[in-house]
C-alpha positions in Angstrom: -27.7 34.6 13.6 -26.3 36.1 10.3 -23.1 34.6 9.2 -20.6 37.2 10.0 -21.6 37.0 13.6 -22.0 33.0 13.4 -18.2 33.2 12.3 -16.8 35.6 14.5 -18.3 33.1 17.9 -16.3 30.3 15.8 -12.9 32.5 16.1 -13.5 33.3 19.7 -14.6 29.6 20.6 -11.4 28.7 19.0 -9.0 31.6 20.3 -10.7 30.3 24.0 -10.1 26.4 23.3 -6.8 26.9 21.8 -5.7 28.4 25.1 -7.0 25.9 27.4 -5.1 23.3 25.3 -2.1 25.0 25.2 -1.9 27.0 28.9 -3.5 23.9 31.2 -3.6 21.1 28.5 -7.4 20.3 28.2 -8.4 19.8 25.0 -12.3 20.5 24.3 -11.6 21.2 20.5 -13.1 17.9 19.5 -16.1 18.6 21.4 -19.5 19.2 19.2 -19.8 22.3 18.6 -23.1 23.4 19.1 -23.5 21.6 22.8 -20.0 23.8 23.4 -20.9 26.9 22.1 -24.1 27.0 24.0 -21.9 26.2 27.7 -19.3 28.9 26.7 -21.2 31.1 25.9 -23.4 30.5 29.6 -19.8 30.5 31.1 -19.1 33.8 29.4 -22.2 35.7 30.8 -21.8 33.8 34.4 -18.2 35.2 34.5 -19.6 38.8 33.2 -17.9 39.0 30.1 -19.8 40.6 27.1 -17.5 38.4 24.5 -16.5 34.8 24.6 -12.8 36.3 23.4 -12.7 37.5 26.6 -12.4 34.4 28.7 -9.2 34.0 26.9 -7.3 36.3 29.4 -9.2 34.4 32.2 -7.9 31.1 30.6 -4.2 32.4 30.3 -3.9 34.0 34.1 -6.4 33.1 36.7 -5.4 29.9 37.2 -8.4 29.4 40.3 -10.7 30.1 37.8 -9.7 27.0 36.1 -11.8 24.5 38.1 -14.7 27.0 37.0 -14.1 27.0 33.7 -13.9 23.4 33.1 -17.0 22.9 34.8 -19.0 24.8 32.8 -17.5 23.2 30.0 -18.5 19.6 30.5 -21.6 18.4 31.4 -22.9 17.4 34.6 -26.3 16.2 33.9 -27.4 12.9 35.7 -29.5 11.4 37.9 -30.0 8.0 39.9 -30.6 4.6 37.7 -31.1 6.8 34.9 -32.6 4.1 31.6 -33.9 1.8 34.7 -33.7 -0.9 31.7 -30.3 -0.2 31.3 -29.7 -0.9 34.9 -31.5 -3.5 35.0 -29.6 -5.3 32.3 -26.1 -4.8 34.2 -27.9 -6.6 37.3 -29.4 -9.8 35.0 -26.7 -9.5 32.3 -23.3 -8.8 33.3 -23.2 -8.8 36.8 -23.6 -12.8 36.7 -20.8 -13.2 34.6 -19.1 -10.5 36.2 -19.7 -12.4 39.7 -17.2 -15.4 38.4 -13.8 -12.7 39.0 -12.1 -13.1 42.4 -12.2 -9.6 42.2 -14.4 -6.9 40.3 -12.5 -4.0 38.9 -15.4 -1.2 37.2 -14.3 2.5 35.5 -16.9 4.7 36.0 -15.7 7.5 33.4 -17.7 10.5 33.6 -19.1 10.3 37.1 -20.3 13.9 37.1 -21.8 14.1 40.9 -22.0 10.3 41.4 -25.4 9.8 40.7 -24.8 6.6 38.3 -21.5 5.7 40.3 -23.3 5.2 43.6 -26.3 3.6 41.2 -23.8 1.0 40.4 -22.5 0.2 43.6 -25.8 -0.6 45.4 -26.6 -3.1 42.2 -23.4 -4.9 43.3 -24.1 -5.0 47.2 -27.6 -6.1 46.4 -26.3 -9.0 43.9 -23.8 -9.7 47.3 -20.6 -8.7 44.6 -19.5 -5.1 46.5 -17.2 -6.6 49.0 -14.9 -7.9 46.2 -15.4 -4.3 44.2 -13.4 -1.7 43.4 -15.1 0.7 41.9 -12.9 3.9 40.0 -15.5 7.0 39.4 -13.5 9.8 37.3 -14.2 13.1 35.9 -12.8 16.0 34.4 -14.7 18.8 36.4 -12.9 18.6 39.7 -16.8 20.5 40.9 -18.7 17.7 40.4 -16.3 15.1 41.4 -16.0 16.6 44.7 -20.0 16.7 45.0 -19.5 12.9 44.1 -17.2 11.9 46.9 -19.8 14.0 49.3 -22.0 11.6 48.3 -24.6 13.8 50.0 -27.9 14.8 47.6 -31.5 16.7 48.2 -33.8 14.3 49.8 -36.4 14.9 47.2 -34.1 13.8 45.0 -33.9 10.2 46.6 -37.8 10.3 46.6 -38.0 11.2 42.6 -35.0 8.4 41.8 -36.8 5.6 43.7 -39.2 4.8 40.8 -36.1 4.1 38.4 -34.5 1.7 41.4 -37.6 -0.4 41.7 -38.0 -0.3 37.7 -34.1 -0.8 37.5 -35.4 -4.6 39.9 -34.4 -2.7 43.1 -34.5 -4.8 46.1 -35.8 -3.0 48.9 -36.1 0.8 49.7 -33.8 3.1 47.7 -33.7 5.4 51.0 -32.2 2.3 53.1 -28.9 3.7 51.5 -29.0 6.6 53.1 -28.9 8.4 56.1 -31.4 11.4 55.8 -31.6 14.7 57.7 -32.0 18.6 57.3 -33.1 17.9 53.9 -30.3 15.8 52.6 -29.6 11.9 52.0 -26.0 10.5 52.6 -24.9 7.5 50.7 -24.0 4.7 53.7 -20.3 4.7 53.9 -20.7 0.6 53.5 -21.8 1.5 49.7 -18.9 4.5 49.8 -16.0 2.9 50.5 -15.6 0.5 47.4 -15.3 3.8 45.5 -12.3 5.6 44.3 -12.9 9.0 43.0 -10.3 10.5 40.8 -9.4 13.3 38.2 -8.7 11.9 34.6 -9.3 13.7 31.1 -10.7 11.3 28.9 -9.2 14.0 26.2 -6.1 13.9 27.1 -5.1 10.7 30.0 -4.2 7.3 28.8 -5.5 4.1 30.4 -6.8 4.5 34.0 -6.4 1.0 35.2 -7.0 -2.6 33.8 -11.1 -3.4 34.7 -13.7 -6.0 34.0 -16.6 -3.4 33.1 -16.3 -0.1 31.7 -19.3 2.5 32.3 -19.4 5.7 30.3 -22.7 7.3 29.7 -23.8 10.4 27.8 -20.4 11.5 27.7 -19.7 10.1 24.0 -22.0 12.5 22.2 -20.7 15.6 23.4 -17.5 14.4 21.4 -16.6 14.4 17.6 -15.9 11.3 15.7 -12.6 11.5 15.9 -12.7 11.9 19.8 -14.8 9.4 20.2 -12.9 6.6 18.2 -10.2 7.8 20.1 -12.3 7.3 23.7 -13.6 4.0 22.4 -10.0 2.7 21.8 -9.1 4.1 25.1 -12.0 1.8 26.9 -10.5 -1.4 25.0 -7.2 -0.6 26.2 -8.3 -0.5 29.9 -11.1 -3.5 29.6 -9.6 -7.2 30.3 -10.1 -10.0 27.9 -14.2 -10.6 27.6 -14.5 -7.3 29.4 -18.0 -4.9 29.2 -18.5 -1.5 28.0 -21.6 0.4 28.9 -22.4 3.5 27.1 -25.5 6.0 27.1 -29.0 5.1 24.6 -27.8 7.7 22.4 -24.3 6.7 21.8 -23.0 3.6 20.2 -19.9 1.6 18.3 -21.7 0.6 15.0 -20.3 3.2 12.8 -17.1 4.0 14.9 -12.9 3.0 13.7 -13.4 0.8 17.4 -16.3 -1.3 15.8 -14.5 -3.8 15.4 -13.0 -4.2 19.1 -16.4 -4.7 20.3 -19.2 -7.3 19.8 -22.8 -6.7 21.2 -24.4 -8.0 24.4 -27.4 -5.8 24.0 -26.9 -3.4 21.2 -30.2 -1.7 21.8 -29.1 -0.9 25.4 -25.5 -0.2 24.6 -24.0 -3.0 26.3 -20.6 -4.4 24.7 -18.4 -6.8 25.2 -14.5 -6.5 24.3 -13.1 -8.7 21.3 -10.6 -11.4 22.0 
């Protein structure tokens, strides 16, 4: 793309961002920019606009577009026991030492549709730790977080994620989870119903709640440094004493300003464990 053009997509990405921030208070602008230019300029062409400038209008006085706009702004790409080994650690790892709380209080931050959330709550009921759960799944795409509290997903789809379960040490059959018909799988309302599911900006919101286990994966490296020292600070802040944080394979706290809140459980897998 020659520069001129490159530079005039930066002044409309920022013209678009600075009124989100400053009309509904979501702040994207320290966001990576390549990942975000790419999804607003998809939003743009979805919406039928032949300039990214000219969301900015949209931004400023359709407020019901605003749940559209955000979700195609973040990123709602997951799936079931995604990095089985990843799971797998939680379930050997921290869910023992986890288990020694009279009661369990996790963050799911992120949950996009619910795939990981509803990942995480069979690993507790199968290590017999979900009737003392409460698990908080939040998002900032009100979409996705309303497909998560469905809890309803393609059959096919429970079929595909049933390799990462057993790889993840899955107990049983991932479809015993669910009740299936026309197509679909329901998550059991047993696994549902030690889930909270709640809108929170990670951008913008200060600590959810206090909680033993803090899960945010692949959210991290859609952000800039600066957000994400910010973000990492944030999950110390809600994490108890000796409390885990979980992030995604590609994202860690090695060369972050929150380095130092964190020592390693499993540094390969991204598992942490909260400083003092």
């Amino acid at each position: 793309m020659p520069a001129r053009a490159s530079s005039i997509h930066g002044i409309e990405m920022d013209l678009v961002l600075e009124a989100l921030a400053r009309r509904h208070g979501y702040d994207f602008r320290h966001y990576a920019r390549a990942s975000l230019k790419r999804r607003m300029t998809g939003l743009a062409q979805k919406l039928g606009c032949a300039h990214i400038a000219e969301l900015v209008p949209r931004v400023l006085h359709d407020d019901a577009l605003l749940p559209e706009i955000l979700a195609g702004l973040s990123v709602p790409v997951t799936e079931m026991f995604r990095d089985p080994p990843v799971f797998k650690a939680i379930r050997d790892t921290l869910l023992p030492m986890l288990a020694t709380h009279p009661r369990i209080n996790i963050w799911q931050a992120g949950c996009a549709t619910g795939e990981e959330v509803y990942s995480l709550a069979i690993l507790l009921k199968e290590a017999d730790l979900l009737h003392k759960t409460q698990i908080y799944a939040t998002d900032i795409n009100d979409i996705a977080l309303a497909k998560a509290e469905d809890g309803i997903f393609p059959a096919k789809a429970i079929e595909k994620y049933s390799d990462n379960y057993l790889k993840a040490g899955g107990q049983g059959a991932l479809a015993s989870y669910f009740s299936m018909g026309y197509g679909f799988a329901k998550i059991d309302a047993a696994i549902k119903e030690h889930i909270s599911f709640a809108h929170h900006n990670l951008v913008a919101d200060g600590v959810f709640c206090e909680v033993g286990l803090v899960v945010c994966r692949n959210v991290l490296i859609y952000f800039d440094r600066v957000l994400q020292d910010r973000v990492l600070g944030l999950f110390s802040d809600s994490l108890s004493r000796g409390g885990f944080l979980c992030l995604g394979t590609k994202e860690n706290v090695t060369f972050s300003a929150a380095a130092p809140l964190f020592a390693a459980v499993d540094p390969a897998l991204r598992l942490y464990k909260k400083r003092g």
